[in-house]
NUKOL-579577 format. One record per residue (C-alpha): residue number from 1; residue in three letters; x, y, z. Coordinates in nm, 2 decimals, decimal comma. Example, Ala and Ser with C-alpha at 12.3 -4.5 7.8 and 13.67 -1.06 7.14 Angstrom:
REM residues 2
pt i:1 aa:ala X:1,23 Y:-0,45 Z:0,78 $
pt i:2 aa:ser X:1,37 Y:-0,11 Z:0,71 $
END
This chain:
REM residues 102
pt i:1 aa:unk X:1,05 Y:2,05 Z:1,68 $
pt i:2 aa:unk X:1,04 Y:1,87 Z:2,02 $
pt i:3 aa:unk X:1,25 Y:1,50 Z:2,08 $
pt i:4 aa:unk X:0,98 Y:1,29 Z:2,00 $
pt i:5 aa:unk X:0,88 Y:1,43 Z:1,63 $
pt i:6 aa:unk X:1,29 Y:1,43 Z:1,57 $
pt i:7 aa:unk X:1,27 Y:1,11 Z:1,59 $
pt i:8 aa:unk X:0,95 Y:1,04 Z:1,37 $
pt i:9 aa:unk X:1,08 Y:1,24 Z:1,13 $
pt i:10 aa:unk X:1,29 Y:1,00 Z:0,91 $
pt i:11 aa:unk X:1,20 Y:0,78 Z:0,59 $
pt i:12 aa:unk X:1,17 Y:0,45 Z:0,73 $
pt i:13 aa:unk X:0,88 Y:0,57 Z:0,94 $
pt i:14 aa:unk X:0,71 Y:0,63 Z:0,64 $
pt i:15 aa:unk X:0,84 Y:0,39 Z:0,40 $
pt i:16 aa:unk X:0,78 Y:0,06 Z:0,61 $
pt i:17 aa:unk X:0,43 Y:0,17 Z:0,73 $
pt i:18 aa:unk X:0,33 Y:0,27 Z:0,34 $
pt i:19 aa:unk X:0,49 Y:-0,07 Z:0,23 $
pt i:20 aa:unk X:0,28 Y:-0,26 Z:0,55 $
pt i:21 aa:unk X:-0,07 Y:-0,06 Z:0,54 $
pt i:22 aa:unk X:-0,15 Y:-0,17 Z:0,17 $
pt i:23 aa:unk X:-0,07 Y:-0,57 Z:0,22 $
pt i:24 aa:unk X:-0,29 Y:-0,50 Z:0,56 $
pt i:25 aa:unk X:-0,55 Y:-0,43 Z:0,39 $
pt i:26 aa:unk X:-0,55 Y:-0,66 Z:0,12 $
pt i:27 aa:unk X:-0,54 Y:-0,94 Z:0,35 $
pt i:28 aa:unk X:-0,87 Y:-0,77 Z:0,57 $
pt i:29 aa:unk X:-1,04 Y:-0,76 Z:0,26 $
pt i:30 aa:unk X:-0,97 Y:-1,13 Z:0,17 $
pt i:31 aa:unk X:-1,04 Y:-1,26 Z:0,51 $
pt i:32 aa:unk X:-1,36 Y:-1,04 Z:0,57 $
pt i:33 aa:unk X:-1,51 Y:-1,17 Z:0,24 $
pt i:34 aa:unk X:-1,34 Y:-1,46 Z:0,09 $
pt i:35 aa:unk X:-1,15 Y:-1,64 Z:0,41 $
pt i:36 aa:unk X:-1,36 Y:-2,01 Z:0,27 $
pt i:37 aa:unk X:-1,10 Y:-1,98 Z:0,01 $
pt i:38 aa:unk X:-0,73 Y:-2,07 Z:-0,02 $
pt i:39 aa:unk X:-0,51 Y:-1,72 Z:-0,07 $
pt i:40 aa:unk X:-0,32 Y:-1,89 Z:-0,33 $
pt i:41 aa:unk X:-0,65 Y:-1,99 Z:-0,52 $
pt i:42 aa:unk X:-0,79 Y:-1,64 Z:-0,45 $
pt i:43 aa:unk X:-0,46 Y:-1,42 Z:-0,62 $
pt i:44 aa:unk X:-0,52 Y:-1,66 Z:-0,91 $
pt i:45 aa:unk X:-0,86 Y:-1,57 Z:-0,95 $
pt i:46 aa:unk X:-0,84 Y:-1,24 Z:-0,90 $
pt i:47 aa:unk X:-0,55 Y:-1,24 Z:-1,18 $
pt i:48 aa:unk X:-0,75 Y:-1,42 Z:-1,45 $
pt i:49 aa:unk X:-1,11 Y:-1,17 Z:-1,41 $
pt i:50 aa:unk X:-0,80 Y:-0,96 Z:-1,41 $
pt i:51 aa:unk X:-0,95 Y:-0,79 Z:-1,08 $
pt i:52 aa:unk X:-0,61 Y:-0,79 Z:-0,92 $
pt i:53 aa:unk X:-0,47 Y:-0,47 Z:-1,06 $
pt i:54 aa:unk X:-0,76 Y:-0,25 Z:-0,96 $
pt i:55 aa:unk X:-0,79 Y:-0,41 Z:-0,60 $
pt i:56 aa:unk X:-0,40 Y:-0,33 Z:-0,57 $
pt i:57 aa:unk X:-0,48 Y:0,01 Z:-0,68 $
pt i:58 aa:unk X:-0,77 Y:0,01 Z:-0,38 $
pt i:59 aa:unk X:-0,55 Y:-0,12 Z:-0,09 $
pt i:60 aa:unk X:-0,29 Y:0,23 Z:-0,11 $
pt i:61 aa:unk X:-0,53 Y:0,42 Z:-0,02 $
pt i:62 aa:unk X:-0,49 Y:0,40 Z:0,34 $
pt i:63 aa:unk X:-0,16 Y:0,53 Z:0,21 $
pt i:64 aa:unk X:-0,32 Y:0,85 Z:0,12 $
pt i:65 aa:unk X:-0,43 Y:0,89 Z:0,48 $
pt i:66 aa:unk X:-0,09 Y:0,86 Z:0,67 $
pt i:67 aa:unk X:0,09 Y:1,04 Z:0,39 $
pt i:68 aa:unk X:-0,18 Y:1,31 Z:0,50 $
pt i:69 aa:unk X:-0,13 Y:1,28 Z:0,87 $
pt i:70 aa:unk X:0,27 Y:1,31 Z:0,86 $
pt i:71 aa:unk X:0,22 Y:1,61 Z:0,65 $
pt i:72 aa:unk X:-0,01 Y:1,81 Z:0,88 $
pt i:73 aa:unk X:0,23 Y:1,78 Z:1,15 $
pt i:74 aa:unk X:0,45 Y:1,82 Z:0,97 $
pt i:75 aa:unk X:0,73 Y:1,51 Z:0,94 $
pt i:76 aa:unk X:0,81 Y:1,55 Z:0,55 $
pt i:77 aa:unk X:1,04 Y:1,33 Z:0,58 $
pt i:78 aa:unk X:0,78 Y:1,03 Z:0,71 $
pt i:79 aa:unk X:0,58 Y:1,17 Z:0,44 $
pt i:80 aa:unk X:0,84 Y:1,11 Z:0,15 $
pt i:81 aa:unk X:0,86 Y:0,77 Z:0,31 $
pt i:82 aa:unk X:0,48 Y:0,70 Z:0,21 $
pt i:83 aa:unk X:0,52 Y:0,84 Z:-0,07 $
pt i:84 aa:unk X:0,78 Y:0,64 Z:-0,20 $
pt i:85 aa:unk X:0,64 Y:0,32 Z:-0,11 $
pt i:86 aa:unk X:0,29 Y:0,45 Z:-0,29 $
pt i:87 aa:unk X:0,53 Y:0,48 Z:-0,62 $
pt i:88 aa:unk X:0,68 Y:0,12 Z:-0,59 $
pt i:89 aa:unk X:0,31 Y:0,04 Z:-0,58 $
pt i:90 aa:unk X:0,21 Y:0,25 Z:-0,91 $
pt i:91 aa:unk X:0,54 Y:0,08 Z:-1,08 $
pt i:92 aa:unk X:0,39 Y:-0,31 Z:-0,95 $
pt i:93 aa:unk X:0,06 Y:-0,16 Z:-1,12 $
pt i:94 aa:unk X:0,20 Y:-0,07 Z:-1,39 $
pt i:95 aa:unk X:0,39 Y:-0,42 Z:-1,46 $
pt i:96 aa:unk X:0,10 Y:-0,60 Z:-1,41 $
pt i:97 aa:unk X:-0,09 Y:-0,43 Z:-1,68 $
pt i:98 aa:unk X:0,18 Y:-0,45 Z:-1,89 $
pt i:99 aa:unk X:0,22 Y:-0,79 Z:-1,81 $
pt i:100 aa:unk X:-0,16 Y:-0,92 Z:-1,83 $
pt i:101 aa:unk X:-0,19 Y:-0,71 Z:-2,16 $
pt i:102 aa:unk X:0,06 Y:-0,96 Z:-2,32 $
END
């Protein structure tokens, strides 16, 4: 493994990235289709059609494509970055739901 990829190679290249990509994208998606409205008003609505949890679940994706591109060349470490961020993700998900099924 050459300098460069040494130094790609560690969790935080991963982890920040995977944390970063998802919020990224949630805010492209708002200001694409919905900028007229105030973000604050927006997360409210999407949390009482109770559309939140499943546009959450659509924002990791691009998660899905870096994990991919860290593991084809092969920076596991990077990887396990992603996919750690991608889990605190699943465990937000999965406190919401338990939360809005109250």
């Amino acid at each position: 493994m050459n300098n460069s990829a040494s130094n790609i190679n560690h969790l935080k290249y991963g982890f920040w990235p995977g944390l970063i990509f998802p919020l990224i994208m949630f805010l492209i998606m708002y200001l694409v289709r919905y900028h007229e409205v105030g973000i604050l008003e927006y997360l409210s609505n999407l949390w009482r059609f109770q559309i939140l949890i499943k546009l959450m679940t659509l924002c990791v994706l691009p998660n899905l494509l870096l994990f991919l591109v860290f593991f084809k060349k092969k920076y596991d470490m990077a990887a396990r970055g992603v996919l750690m961020a991608t889990f605190i993700y699943a465990f937000l998900v999965i406190i919401s739901v338990a939360i809005q099924s109250l």
